[in-house]
LOLORO-936903 format. One record per residue (C-alpha): residue number from 1; residue in one letter; chain; x, y, z. Coordinates in Angstrom, 2 decimals. Each point is the difference from the previous one (the first is absolute). Example, Ala and Ser with C-alpha at 12.3 -4.5 7.8 and 13.67 -1.06 7.14 Angstrom:
<atom><seq>1</seq><type>A</type><mol>A</mol><X>12.30</X><Y>-4.50</Y><Z>7.80</Z></atom>
<atom><seq>2</seq><type>S</type><mol>A</mol><X>1.37</X><Y>3.44</Y><Z>-0.66</Z></atom>
END
This chain:
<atom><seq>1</seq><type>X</type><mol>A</mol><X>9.55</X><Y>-95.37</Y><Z>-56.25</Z></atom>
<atom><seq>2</seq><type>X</type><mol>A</mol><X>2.69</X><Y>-2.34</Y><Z>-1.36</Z></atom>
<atom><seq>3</seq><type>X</type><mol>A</mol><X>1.31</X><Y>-0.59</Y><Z>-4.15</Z></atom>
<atom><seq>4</seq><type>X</type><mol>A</mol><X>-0.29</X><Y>-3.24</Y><Z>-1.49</Z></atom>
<atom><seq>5</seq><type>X</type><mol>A</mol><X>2.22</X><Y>-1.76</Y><Z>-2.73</Z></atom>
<atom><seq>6</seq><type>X</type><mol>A</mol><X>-2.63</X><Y>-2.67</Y><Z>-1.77</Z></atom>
<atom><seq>7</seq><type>X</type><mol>A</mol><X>2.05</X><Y>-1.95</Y><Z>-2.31</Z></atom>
<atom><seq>8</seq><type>X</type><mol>A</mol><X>-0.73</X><Y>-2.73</Y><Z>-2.49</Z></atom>
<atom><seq>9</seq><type>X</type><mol>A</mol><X>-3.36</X><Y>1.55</Y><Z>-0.96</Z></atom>
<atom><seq>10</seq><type>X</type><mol>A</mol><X>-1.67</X><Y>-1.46</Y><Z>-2.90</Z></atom>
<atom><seq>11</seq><type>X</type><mol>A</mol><X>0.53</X><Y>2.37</Y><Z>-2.88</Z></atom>
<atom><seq>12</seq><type>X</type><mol>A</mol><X>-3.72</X><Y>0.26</Y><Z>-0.80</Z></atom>
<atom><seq>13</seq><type>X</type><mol>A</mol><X>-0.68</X><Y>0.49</Y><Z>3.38</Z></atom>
<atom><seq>14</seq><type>X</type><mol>A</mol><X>-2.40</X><Y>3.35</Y><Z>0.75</Z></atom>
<atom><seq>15</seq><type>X</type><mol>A</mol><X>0.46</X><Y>3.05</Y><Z>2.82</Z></atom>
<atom><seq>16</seq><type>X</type><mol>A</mol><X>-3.49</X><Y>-1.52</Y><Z>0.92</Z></atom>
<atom><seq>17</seq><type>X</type><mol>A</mol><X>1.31</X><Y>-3.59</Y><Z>0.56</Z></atom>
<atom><seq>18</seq><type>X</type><mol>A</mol><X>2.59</X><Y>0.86</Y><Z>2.41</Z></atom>
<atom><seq>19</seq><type>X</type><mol>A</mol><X>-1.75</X><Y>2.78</Y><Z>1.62</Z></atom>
<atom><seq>20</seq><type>X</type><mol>A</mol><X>-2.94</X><Y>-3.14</Y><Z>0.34</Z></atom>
<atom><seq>21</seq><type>X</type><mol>A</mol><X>2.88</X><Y>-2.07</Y><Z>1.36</Z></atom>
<atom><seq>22</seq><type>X</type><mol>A</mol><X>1.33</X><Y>1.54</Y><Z>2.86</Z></atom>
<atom><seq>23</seq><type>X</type><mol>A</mol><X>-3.71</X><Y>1.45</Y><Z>1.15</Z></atom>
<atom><seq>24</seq><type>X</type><mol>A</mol><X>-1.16</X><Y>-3.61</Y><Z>0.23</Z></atom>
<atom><seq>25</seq><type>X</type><mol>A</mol><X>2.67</X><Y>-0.65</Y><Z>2.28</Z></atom>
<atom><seq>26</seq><type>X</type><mol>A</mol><X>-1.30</X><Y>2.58</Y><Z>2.37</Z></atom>
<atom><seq>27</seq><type>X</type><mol>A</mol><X>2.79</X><Y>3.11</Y><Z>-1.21</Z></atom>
<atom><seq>28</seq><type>X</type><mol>A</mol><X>-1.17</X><Y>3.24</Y><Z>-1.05</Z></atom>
<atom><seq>29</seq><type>X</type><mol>A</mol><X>1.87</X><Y>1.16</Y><Z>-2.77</Z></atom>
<atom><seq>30</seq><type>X</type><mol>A</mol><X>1.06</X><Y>4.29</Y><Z>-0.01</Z></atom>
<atom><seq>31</seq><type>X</type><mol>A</mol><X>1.08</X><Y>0.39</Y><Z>-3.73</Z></atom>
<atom><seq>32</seq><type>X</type><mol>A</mol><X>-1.01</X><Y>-1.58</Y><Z>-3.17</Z></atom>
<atom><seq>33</seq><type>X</type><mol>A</mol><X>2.98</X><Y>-2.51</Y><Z>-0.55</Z></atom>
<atom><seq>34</seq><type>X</type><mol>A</mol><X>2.70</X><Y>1.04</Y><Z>-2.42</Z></atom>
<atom><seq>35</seq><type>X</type><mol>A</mol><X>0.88</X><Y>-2.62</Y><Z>-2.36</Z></atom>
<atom><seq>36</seq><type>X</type><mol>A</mol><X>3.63</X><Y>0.78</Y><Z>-1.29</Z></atom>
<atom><seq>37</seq><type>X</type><mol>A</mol><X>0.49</X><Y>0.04</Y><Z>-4.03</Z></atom>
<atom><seq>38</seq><type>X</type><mol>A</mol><X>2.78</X><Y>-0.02</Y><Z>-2.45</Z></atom>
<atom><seq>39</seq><type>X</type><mol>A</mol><X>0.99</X><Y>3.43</Y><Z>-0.55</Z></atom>
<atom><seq>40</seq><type>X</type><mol>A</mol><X>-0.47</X><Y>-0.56</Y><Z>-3.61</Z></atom>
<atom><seq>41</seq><type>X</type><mol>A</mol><X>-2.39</X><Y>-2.05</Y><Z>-1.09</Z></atom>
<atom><seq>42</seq><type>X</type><mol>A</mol><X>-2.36</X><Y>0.46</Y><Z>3.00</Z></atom>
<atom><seq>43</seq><type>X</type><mol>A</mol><X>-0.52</X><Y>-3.83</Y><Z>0.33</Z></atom>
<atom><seq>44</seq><type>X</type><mol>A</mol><X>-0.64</X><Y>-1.38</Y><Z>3.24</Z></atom>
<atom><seq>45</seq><type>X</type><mol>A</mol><X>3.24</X><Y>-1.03</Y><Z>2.22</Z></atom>
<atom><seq>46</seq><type>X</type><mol>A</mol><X>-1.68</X><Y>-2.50</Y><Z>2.74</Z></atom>
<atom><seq>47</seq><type>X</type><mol>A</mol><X>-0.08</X><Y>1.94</Y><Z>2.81</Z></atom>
<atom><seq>48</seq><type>X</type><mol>A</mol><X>-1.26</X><Y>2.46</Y><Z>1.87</Z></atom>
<atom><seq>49</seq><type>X</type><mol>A</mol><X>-0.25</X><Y>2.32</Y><Z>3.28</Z></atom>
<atom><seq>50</seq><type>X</type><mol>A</mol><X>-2.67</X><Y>0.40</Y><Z>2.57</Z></atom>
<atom><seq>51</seq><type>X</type><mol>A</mol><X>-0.66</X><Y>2.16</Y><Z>2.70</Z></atom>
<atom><seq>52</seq><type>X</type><mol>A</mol><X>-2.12</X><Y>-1.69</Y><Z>2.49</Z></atom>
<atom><seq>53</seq><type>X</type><mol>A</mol><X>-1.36</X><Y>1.18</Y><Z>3.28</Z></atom>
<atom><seq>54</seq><type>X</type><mol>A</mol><X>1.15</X><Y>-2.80</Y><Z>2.59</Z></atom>
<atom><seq>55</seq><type>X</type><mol>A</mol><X>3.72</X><Y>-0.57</Y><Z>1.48</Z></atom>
<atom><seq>56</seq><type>X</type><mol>A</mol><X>-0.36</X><Y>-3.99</Y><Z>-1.41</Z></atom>
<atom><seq>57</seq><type>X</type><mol>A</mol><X>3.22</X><Y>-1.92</Y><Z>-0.59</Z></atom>
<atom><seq>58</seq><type>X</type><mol>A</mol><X>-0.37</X><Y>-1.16</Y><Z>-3.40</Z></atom>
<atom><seq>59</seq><type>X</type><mol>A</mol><X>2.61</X><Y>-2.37</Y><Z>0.45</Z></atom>
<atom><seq>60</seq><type>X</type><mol>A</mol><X>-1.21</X><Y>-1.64</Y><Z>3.09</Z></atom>
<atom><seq>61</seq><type>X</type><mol>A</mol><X>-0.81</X><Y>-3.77</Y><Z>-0.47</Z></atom>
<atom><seq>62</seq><type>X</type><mol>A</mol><X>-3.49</X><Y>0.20</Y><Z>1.83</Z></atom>
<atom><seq>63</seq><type>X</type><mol>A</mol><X>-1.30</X><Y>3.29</Y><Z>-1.33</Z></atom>
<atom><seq>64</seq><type>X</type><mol>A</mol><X>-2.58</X><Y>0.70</Y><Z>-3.08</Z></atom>
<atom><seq>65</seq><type>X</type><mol>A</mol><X>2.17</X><Y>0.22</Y><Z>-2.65</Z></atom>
<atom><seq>66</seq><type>X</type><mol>A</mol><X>2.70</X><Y>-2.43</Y><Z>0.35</Z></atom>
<atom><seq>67</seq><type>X</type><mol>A</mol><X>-0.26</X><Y>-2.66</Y><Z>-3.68</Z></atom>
<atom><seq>68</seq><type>X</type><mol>A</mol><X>-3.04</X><Y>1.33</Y><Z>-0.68</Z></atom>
<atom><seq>69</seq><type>X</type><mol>A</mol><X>-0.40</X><Y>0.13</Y><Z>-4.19</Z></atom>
<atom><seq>70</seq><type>X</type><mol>A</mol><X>-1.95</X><Y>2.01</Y><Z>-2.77</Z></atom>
<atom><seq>71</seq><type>X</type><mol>A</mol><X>-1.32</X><Y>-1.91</Y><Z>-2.56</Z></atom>
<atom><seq>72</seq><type>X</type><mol>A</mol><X>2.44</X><Y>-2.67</Y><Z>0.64</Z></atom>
<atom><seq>73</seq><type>X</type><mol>A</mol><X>3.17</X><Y>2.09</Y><Z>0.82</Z></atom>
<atom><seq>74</seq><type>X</type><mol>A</mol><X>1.23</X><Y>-0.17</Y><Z>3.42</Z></atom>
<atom><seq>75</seq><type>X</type><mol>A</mol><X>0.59</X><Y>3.46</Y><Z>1.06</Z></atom>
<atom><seq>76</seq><type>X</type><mol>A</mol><X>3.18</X><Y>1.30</Y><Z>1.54</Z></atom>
<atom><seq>77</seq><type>X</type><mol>A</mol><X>-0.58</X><Y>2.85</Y><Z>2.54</Z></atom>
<atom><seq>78</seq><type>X</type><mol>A</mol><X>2.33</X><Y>1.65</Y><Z>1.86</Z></atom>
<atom><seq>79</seq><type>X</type><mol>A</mol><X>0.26</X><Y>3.56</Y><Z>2.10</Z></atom>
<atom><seq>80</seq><type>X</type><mol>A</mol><X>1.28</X><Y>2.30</Y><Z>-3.00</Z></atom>
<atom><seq>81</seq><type>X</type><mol>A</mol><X>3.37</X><Y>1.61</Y><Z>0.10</Z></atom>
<atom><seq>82</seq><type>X</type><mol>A</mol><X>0.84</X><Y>3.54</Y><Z>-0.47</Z></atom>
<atom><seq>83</seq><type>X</type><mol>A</mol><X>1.06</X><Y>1.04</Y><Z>-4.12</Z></atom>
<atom><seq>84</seq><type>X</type><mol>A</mol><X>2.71</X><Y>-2.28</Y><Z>-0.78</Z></atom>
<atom><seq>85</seq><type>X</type><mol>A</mol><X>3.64</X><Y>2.04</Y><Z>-0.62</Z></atom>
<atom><seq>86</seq><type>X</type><mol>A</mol><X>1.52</X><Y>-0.56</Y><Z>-3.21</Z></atom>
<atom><seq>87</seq><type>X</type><mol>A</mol><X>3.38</X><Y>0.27</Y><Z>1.34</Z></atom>
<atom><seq>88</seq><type>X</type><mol>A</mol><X>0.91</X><Y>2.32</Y><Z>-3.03</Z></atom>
<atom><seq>89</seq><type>X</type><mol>A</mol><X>0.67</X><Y>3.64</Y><Z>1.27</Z></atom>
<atom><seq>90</seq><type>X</type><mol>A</mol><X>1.31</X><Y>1.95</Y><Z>-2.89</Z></atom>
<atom><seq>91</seq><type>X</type><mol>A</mol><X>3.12</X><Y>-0.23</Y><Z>-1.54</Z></atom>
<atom><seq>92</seq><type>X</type><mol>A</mol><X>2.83</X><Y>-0.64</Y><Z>2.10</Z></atom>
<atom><seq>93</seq><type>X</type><mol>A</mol><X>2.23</X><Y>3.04</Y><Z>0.38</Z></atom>
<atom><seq>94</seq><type>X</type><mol>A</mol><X>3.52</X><Y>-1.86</Y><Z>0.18</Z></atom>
<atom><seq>95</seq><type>X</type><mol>A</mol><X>-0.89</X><Y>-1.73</Y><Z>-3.22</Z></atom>
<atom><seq>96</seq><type>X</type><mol>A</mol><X>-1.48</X><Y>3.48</Y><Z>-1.73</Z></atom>
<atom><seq>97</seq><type>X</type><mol>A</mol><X>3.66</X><Y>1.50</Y><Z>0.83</Z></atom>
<atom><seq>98</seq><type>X</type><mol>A</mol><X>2.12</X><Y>-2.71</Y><Z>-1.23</Z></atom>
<atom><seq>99</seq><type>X</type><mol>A</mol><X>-2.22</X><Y>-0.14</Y><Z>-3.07</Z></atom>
<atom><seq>100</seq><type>X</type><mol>A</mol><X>0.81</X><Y>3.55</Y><Z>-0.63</Z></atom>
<atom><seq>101</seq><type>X</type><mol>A</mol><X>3.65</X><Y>-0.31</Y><Z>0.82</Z></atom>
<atom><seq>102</seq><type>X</type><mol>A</mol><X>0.19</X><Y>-2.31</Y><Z>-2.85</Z></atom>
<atom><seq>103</seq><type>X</type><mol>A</mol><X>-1.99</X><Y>1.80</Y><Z>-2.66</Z></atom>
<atom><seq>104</seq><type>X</type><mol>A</mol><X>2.79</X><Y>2.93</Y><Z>1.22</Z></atom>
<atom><seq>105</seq><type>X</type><mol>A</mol><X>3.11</X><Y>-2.28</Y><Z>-0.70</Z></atom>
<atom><seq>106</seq><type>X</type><mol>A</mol><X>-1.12</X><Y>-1.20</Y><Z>-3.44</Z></atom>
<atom><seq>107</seq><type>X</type><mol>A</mol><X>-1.22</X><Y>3.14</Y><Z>-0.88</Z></atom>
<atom><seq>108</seq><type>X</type><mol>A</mol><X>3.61</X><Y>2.02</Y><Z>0.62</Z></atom>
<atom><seq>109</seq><type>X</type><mol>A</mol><X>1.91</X><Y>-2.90</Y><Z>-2.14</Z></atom>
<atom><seq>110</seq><type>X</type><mol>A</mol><X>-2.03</X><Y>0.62</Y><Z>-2.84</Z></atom>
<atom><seq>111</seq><type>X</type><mol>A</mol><X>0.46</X><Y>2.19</Y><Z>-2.98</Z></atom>
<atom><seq>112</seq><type>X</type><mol>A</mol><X>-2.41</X><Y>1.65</Y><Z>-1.68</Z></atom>
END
């Protein structure tokens, strides 16, 4: 079993259509793809993630995938990556100190 990333989907595009589209090129798709939205207004993002049943190299030159297009759109498939890391991890405990520190010091100079 192996994750795809599908990019540059058409937006109208349907989980039929790329279900359709990878079956016709001999690959057995596991899951019903999941098409990634906006977290608010639900629309469509362009692209998706498959779970197919072959160990295919999207990204080689010679396979079945490689510029193949959807209604016109040239597809961009890739072996997916694991969940992305933000890079945020909370608030940063040297900062969170020296913030308070401060509030301290302008607090004892004032009068009430």
């Amino acid at each position: 079993m192996r994750e795809l990333f599908v990019g540059n989907v058409p937006f109208n595009a349907t989980e039929k259509e790329i279900v359709d589209f990878f079956e016709d090129r001999g690959v057995h798709v596991l899951d019903a793809p999941r098409f990634m939205r906006d977290k608010q207004t639900r629309d469509f993002l362009g692209f998706a993630f498959v779970k197919i049943d072959a160990d295919i190299d999207p990204t080689d030159e010679s396979g079945p995938f490689f510029g193949q297009d959807l209604r016109g759109r040239t597809l961009r498939i890739e072996i997916a990556k694991g969940p992305r890391q933000s890079g945020f991890s909370g608030p940063d405990p040297i900062r969170r100190e020296r913030a308070r520190a401060s509030r301290q010091r302008s607090h004892e100079g004032a009068s009430f």
